[in-house]
PDB file of N, CA, C, O and CB in Angstrom:
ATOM      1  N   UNK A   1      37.508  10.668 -19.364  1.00  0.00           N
ATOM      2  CA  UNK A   1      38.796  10.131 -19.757  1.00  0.00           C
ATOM      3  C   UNK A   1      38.820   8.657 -19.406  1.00  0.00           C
ATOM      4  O   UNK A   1      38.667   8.206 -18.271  1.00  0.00           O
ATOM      5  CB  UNK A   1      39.961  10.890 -19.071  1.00  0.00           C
ATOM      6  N   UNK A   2      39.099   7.726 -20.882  1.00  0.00           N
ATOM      7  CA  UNK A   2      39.063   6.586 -19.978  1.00  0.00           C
ATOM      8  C   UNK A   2      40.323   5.631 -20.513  1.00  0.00           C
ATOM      9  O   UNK A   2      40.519   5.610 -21.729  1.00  0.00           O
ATOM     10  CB  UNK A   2      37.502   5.801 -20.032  1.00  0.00           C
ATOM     11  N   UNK A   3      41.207   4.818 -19.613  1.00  0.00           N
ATOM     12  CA  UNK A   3      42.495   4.553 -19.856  1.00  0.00           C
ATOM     13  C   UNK A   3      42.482   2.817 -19.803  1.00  0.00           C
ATOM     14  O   UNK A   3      42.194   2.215 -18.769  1.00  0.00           O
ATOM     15  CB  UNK A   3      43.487   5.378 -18.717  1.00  0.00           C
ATOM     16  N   UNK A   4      42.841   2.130 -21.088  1.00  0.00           N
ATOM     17  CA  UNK A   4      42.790   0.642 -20.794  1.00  0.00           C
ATOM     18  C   UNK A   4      44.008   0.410 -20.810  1.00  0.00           C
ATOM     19  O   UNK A   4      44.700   1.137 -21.522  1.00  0.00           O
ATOM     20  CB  UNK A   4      42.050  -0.285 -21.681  1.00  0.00           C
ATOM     21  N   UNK A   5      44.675  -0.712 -20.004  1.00  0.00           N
ATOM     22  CA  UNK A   5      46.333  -1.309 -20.297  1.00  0.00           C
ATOM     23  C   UNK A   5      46.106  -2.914 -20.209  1.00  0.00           C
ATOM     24  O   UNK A   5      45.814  -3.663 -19.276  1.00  0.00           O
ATOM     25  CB  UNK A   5      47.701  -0.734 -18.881  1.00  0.00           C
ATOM     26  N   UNK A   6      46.344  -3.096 -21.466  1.00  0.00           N
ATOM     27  CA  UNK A   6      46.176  -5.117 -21.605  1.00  0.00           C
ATOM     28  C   UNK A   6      47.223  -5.747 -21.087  1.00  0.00           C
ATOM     29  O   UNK A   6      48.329  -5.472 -21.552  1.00  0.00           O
ATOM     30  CB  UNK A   6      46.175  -5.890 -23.258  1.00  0.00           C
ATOM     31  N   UNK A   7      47.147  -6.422 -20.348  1.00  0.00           N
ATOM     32  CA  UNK A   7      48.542  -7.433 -20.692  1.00  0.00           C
ATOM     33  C   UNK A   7      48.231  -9.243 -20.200  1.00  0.00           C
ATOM     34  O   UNK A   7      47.376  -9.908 -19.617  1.00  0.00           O
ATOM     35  CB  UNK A   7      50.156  -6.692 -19.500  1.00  0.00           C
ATOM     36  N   UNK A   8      49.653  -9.433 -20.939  1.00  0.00           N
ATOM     37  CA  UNK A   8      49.699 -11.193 -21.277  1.00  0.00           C
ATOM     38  C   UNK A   8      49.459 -11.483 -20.017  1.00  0.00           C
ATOM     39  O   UNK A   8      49.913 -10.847 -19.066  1.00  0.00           O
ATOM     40  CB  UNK A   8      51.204 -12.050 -21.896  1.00  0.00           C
ATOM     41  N   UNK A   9      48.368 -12.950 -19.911  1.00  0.00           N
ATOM     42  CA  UNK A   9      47.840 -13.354 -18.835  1.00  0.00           C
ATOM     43  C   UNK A   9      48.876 -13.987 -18.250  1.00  0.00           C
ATOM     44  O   UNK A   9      48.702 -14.519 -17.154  1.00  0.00           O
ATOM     45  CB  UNK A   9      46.721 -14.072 -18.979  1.00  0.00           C
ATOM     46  N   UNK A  10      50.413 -14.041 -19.038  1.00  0.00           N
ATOM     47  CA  UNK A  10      51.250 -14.830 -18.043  1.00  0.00           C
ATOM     48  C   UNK A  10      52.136 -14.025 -17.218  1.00  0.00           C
ATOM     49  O   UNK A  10      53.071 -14.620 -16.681  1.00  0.00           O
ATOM     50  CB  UNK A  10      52.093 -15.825 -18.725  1.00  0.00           C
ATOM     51  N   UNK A  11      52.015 -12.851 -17.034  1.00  0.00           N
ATOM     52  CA  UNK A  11      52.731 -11.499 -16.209  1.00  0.00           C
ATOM     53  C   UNK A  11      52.609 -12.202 -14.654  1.00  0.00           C
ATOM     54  O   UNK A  11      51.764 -12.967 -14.188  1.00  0.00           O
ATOM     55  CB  UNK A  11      51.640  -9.644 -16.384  1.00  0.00           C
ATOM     56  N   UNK A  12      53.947 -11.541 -14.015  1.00  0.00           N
ATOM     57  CA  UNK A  12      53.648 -12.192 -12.589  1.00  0.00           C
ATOM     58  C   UNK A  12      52.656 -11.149 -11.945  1.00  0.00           C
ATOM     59  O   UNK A  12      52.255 -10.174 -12.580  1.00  0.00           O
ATOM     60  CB  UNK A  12      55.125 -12.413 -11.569  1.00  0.00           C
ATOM     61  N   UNK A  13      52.218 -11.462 -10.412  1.00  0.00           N
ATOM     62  CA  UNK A  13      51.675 -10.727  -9.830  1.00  0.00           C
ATOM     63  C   UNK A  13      51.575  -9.508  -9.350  1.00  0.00           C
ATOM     64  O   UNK A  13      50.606  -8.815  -9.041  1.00  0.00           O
ATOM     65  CB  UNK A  13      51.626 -11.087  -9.417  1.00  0.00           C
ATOM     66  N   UNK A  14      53.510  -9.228  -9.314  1.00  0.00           N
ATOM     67  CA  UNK A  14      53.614  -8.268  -8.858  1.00  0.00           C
ATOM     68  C   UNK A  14      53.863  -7.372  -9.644  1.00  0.00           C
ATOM     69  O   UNK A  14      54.335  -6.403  -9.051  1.00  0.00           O
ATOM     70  CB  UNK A  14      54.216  -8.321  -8.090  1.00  0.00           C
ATOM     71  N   UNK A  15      53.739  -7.178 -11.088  1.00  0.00           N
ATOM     72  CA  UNK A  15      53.437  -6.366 -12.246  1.00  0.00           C
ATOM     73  C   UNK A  15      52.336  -6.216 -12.130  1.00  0.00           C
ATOM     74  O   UNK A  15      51.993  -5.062 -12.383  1.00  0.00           O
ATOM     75  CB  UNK A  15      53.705  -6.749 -13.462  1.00  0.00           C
ATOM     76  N   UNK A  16      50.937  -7.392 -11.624  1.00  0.00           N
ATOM     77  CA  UNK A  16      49.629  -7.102 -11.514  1.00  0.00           C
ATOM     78  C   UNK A  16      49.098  -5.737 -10.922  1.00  0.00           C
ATOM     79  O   UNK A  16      48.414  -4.793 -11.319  1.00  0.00           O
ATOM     80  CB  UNK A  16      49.160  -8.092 -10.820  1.00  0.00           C
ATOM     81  N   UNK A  17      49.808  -6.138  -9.688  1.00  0.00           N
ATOM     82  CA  UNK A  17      49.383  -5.252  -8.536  1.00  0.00           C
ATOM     83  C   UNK A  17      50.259  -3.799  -8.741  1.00  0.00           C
ATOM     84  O   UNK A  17      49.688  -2.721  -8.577  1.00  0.00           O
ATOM     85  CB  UNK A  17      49.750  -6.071  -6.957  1.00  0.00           C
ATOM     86  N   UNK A  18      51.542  -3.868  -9.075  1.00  0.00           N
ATOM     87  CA  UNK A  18      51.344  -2.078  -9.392  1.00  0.00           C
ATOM     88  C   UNK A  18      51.075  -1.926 -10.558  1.00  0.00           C
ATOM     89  O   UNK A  18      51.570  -0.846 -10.879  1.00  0.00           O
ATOM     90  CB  UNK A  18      52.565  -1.058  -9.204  1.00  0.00           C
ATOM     91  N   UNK A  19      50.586  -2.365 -11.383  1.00  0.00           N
ATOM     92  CA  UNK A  19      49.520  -1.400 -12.433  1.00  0.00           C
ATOM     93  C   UNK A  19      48.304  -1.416 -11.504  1.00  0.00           C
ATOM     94  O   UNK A  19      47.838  -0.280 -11.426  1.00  0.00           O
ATOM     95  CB  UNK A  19      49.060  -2.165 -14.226  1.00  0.00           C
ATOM     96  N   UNK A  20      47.539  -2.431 -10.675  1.00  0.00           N
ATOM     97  CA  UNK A  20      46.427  -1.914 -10.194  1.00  0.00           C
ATOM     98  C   UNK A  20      46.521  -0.375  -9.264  1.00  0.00           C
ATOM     99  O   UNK A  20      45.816   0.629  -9.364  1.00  0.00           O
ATOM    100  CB  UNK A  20      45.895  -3.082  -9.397  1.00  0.00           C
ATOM    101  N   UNK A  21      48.004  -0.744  -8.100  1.00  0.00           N
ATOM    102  CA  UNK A  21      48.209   0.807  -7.529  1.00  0.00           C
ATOM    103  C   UNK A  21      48.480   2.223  -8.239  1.00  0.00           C
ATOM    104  O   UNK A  21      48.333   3.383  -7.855  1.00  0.00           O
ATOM    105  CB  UNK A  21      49.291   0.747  -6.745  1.00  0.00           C
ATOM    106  N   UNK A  22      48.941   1.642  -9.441  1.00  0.00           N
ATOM    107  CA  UNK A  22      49.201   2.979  -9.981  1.00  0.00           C
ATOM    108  C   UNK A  22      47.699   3.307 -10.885  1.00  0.00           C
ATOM    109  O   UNK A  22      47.587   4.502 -11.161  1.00  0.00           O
ATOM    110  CB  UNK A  22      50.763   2.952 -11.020  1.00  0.00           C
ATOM    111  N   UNK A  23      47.027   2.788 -11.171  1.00  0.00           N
ATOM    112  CA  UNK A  23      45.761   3.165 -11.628  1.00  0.00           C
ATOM    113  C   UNK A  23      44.986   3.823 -10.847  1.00  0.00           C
ATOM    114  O   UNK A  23      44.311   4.705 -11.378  1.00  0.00           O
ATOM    115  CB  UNK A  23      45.114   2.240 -11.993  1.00  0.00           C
ATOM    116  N   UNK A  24      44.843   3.594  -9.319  1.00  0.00           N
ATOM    117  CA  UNK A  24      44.223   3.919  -7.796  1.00  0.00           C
ATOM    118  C   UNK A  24      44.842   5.675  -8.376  1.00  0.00           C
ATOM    119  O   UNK A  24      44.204   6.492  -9.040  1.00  0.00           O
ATOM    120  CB  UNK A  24      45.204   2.813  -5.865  1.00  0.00           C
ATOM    121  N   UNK A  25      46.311   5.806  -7.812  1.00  0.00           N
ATOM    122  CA  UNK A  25      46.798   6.894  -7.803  1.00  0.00           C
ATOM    123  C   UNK A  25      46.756   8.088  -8.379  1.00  0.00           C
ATOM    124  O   UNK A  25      46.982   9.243  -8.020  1.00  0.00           O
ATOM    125  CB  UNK A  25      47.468   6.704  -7.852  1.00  0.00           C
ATOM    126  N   UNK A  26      46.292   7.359  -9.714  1.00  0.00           N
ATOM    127  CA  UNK A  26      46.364   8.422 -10.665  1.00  0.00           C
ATOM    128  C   UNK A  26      45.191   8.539 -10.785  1.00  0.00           C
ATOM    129  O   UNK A  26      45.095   9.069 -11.891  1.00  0.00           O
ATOM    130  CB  UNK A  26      47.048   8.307 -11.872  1.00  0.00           C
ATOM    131  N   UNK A  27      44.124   8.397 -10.370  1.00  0.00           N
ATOM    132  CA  UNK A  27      42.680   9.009 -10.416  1.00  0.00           C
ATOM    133  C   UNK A  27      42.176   9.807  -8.726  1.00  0.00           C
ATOM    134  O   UNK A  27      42.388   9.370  -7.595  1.00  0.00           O
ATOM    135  CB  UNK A  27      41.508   7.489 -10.863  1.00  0.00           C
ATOM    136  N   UNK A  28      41.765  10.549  -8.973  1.00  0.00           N
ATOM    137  CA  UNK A  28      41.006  11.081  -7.856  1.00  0.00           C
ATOM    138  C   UNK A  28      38.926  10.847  -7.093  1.00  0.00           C
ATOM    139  O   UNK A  28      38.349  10.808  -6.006  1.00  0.00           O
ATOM    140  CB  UNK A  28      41.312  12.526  -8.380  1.00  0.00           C
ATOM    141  N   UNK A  29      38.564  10.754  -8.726  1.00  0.00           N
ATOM    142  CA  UNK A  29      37.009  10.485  -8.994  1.00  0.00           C
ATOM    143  C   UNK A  29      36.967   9.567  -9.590  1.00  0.00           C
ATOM    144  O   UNK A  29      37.954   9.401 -10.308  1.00  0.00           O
ATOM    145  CB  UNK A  29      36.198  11.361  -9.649  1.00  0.00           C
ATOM    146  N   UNK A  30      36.099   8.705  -9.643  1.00  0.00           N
ATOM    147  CA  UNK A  30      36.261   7.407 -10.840  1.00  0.00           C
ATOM    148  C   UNK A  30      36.470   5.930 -10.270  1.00  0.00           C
ATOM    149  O   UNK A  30      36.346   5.447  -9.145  1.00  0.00           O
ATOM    150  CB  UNK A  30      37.701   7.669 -11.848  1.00  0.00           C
ATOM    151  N   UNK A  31      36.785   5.491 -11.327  1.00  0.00           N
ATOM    152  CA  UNK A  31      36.946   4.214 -11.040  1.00  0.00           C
ATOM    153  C   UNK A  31      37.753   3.072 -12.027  1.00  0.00           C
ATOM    154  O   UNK A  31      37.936   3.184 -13.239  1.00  0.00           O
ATOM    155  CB  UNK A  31      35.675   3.879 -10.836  1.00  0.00           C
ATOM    156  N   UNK A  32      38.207   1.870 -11.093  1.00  0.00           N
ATOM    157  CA  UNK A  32      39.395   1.168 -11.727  1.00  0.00           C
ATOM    158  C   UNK A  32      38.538  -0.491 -11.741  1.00  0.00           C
ATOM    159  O   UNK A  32      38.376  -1.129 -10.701  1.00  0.00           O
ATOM    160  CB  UNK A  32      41.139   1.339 -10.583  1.00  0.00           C
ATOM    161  N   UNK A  33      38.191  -0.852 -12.749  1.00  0.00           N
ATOM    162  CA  UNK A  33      38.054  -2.113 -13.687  1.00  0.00           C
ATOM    163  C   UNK A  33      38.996  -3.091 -13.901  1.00  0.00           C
ATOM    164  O   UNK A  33      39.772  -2.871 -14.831  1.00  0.00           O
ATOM    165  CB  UNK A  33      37.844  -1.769 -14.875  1.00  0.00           C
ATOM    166  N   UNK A  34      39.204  -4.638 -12.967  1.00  0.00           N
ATOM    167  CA  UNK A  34      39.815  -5.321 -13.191  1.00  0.00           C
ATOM    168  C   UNK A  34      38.339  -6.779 -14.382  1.00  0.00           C
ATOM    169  O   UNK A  34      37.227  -7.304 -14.322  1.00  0.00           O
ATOM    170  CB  UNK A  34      40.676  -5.538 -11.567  1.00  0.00           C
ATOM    171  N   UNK A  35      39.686  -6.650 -15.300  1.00  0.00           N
ATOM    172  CA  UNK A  35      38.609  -7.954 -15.839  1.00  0.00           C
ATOM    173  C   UNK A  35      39.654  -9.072 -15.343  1.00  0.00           C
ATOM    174  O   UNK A  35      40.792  -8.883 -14.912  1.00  0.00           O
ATOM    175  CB  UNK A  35      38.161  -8.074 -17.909  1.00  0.00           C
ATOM    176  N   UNK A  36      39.123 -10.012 -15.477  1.00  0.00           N
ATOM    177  CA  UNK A  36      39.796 -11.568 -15.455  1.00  0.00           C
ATOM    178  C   UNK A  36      39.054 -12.204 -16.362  1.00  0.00           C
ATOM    179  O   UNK A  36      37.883 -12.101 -16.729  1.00  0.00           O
ATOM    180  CB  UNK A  36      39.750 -12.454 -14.030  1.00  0.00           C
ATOM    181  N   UNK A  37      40.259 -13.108 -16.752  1.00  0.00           N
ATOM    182  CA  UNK A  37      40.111 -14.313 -17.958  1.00  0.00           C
ATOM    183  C   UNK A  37      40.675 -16.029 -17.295  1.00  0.00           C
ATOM    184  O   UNK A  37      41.813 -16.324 -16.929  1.00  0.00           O
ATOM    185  CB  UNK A  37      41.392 -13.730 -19.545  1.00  0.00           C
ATOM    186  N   UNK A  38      39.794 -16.665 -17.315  1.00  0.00           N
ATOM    187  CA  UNK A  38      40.288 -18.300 -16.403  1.00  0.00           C
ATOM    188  C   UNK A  38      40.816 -17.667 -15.110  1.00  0.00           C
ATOM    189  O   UNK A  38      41.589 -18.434 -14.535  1.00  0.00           O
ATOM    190  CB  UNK A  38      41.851 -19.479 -17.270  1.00  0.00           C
ATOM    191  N   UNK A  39      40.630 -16.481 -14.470  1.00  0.00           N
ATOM    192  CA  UNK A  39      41.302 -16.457 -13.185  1.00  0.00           C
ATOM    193  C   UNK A  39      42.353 -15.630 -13.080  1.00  0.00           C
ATOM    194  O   UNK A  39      42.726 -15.282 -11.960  1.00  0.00           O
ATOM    195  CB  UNK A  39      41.734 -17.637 -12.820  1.00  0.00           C
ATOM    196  N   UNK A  40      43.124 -15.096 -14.454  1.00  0.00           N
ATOM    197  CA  UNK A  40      44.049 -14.729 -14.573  1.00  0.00           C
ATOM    198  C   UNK A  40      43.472 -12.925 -14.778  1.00  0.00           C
ATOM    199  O   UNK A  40      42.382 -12.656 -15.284  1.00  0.00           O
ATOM    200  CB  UNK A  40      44.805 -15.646 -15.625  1.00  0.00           C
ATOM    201  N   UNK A  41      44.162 -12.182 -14.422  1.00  0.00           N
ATOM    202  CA  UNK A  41      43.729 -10.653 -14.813  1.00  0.00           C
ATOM    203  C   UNK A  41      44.288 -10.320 -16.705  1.00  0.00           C
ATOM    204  O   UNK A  41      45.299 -10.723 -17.281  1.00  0.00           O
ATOM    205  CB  UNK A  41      44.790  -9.361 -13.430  1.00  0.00           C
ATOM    206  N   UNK A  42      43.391  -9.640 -17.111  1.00  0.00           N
ATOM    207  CA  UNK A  42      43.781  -9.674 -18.482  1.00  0.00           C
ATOM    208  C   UNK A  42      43.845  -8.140 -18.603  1.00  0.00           C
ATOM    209  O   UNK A  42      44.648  -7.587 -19.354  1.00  0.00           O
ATOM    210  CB  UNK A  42      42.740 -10.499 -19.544  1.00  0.00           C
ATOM    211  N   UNK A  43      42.827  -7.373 -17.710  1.00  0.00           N
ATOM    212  CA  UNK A  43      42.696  -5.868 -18.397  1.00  0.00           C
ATOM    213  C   UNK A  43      42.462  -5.219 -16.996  1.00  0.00           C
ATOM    214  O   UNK A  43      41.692  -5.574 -16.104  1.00  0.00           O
ATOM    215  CB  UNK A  43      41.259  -5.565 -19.701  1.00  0.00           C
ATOM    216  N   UNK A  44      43.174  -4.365 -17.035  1.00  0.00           N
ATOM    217  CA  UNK A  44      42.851  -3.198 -16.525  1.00  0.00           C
ATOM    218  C   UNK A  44      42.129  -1.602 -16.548  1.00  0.00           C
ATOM    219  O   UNK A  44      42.911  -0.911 -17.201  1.00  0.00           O
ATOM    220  CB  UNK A  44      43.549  -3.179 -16.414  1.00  0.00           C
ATOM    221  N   UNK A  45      41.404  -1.076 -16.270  1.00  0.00           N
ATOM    222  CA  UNK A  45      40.607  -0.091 -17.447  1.00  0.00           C
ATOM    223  C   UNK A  45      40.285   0.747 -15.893  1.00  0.00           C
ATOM    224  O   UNK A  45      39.970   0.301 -14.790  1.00  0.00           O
ATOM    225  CB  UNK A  45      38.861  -0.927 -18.752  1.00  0.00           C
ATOM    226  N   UNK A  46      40.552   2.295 -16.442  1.00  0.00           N
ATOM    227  CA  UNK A  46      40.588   3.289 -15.068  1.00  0.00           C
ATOM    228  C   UNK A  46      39.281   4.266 -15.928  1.00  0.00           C
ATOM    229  O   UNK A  46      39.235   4.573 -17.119  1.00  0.00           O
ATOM    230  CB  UNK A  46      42.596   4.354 -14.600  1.00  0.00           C
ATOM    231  N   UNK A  47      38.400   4.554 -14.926  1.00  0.00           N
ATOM    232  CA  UNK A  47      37.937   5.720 -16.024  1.00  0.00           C
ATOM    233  C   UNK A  47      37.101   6.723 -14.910  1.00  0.00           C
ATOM    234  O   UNK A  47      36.282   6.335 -14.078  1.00  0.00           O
ATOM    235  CB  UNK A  47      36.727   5.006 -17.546  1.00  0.00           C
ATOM    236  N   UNK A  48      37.532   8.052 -15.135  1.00  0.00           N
ATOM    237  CA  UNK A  48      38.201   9.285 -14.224  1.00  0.00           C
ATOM    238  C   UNK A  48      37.472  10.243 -14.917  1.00  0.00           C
ATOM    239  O   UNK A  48      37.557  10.661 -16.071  1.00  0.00           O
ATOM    240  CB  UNK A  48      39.980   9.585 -14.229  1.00  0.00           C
ATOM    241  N   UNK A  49      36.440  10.616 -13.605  1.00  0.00           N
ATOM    242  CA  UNK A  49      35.614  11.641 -13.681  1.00  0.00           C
ATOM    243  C   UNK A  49      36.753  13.091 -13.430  1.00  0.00           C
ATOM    244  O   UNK A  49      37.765  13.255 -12.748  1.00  0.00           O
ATOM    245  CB  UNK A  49      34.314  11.368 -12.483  1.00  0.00           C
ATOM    246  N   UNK A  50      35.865  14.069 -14.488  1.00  0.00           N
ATOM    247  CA  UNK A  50      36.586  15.232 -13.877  1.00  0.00           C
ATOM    248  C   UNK A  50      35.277  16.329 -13.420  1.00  0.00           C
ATOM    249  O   UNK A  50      34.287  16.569 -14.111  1.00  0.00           O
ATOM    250  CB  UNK A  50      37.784  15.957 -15.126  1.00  0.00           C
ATOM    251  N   UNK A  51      35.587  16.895 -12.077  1.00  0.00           N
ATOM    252  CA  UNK A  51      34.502  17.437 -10.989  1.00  0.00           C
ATOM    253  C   UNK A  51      35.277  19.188 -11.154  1.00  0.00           C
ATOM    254  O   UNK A  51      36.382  19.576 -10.775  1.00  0.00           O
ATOM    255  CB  UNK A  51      34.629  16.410  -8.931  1.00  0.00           C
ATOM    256  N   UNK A  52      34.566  19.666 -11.609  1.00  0.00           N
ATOM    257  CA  UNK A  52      34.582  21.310 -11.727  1.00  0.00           C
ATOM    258  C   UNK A  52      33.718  22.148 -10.344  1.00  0.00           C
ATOM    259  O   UNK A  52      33.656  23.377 -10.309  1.00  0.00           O
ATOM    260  CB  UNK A  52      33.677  21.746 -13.379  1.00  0.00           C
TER     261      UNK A  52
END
């Protein structure tokens, strides 16, 4: 399963940071992908193993 959320590089920080916590949260296995663009975060991308 893998989950991207874009947003405008002019968002403040603290929209940054809980999409980064809520990406943490909602996975158990896996892993969370920050890209940056000039410095600025552009993408976020979670992608969540599932363990049987």
């Amino acid at each position: 399963m893998q989950t991207t959320t874009q947003f405008n590089p002019v968002v403040n920080d603290q929209k940054v940071l809980a999409a980064i916590a809520e990406a943490l949260q909602k996975i158990q296995f896996g892993s969370v992908e920050i890209t940056l663009h000039n410095g600025q975060v552009v993408q976020i991308e979670s992608k969540e193993k599932i363990r049987f």
